[in-house]
Structure formats: C-alpha cells, structure tokens
C-alpha positions in Angstrom: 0.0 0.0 0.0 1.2 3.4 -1.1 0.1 7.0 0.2 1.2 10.1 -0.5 0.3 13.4 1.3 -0.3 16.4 -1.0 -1.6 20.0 -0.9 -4.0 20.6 -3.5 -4.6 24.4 -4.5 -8.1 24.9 -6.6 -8.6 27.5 -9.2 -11.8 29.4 -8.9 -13.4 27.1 -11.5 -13.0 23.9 -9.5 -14.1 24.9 -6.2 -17.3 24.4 -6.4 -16.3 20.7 -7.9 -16.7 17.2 -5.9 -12.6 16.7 -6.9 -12.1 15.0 -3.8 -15.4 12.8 -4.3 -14.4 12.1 -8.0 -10.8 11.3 -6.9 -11.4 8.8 -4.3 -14.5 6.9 -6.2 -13.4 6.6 -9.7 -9.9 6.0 -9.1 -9.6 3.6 -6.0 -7.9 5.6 -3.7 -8.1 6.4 -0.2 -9.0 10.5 0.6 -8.2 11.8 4.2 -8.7 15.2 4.4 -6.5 16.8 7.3 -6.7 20.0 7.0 -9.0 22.8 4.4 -9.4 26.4 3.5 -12.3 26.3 1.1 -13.8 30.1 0.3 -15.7 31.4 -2.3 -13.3 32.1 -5.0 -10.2 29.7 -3.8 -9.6 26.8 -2.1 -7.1 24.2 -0.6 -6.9 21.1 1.2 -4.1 18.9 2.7 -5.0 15.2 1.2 -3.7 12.2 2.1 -4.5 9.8 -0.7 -3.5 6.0 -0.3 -4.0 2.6 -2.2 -1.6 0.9 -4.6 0.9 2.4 -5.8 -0.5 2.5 -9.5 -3.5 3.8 -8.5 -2.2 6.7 -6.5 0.3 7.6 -9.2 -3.4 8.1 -11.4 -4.6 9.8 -8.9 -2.5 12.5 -9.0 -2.1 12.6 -12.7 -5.5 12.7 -13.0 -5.3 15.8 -10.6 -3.4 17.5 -12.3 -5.0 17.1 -16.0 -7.9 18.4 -14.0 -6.6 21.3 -13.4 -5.8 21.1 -9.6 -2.1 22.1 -8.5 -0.1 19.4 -6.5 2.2 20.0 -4.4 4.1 16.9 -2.1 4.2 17.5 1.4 5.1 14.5 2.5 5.6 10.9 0.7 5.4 7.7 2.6 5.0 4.3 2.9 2.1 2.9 5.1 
C-alpha cells in the first residue's frame, strides 16, 4: 500500500467541484482530508491519498490534468 500526502490548490473554477469525491471513487484511492481552507473564490486542502501504488500515481495525474495544483508535502509508505 502506497500513500502520498499532498496539498492541492483549486482554481476558482473547480471549487465548487466534488474533486475530492471524484478522486477517491473513480480512481480507487483512499481521501483523508486533514486539513481545508475552502472560500468562495479559492480553495485548498491537505490530502492524504493511499492505495496501490499504480493507483495513486493516477490519482494525482488525473489531478493534475484536472486542473488542480499538487504540491508533495510529504511521501510515505504505510
């Protein structure tokens, strides 16, 4: 099992979006939200995202062709 944990910074078109839904049930992943600053206009939110290794390197691919910025916080093996 891998898991990453990422900060993931929304542009104003995507923050009103389910990302976080989207990412965890289309892509088999894990979501743990730890922490969130989600306003009218901008958003972020520290994500852990686990599963196999595979599946979180979609994840965050498919992140980013979203349109969400990723940035690694902190990488690690559960």
């Amino acid at each position: 099992m891998a898991s990453i944990r990422v900060r993931l910074t929304f542009p104003e078109t995507l923050v009103r979006e389910p990302v976080v839904h989207r990412l965890s049930t289309e892509h088999d992943v894990v979501c743990n939200i730890r922490r969130a600053d989600v306003r009218e206009r901008t958003g972020w939110v520290i994500l852990e995202i686990s599963g196999t290794q595979d599946a979180v390197s979609d994840a965050r691919e498919w992140l980013e062709d979203t349109g969400v910025r990723v940035d690694d916080l902190e990488p690690y093996l559960l």
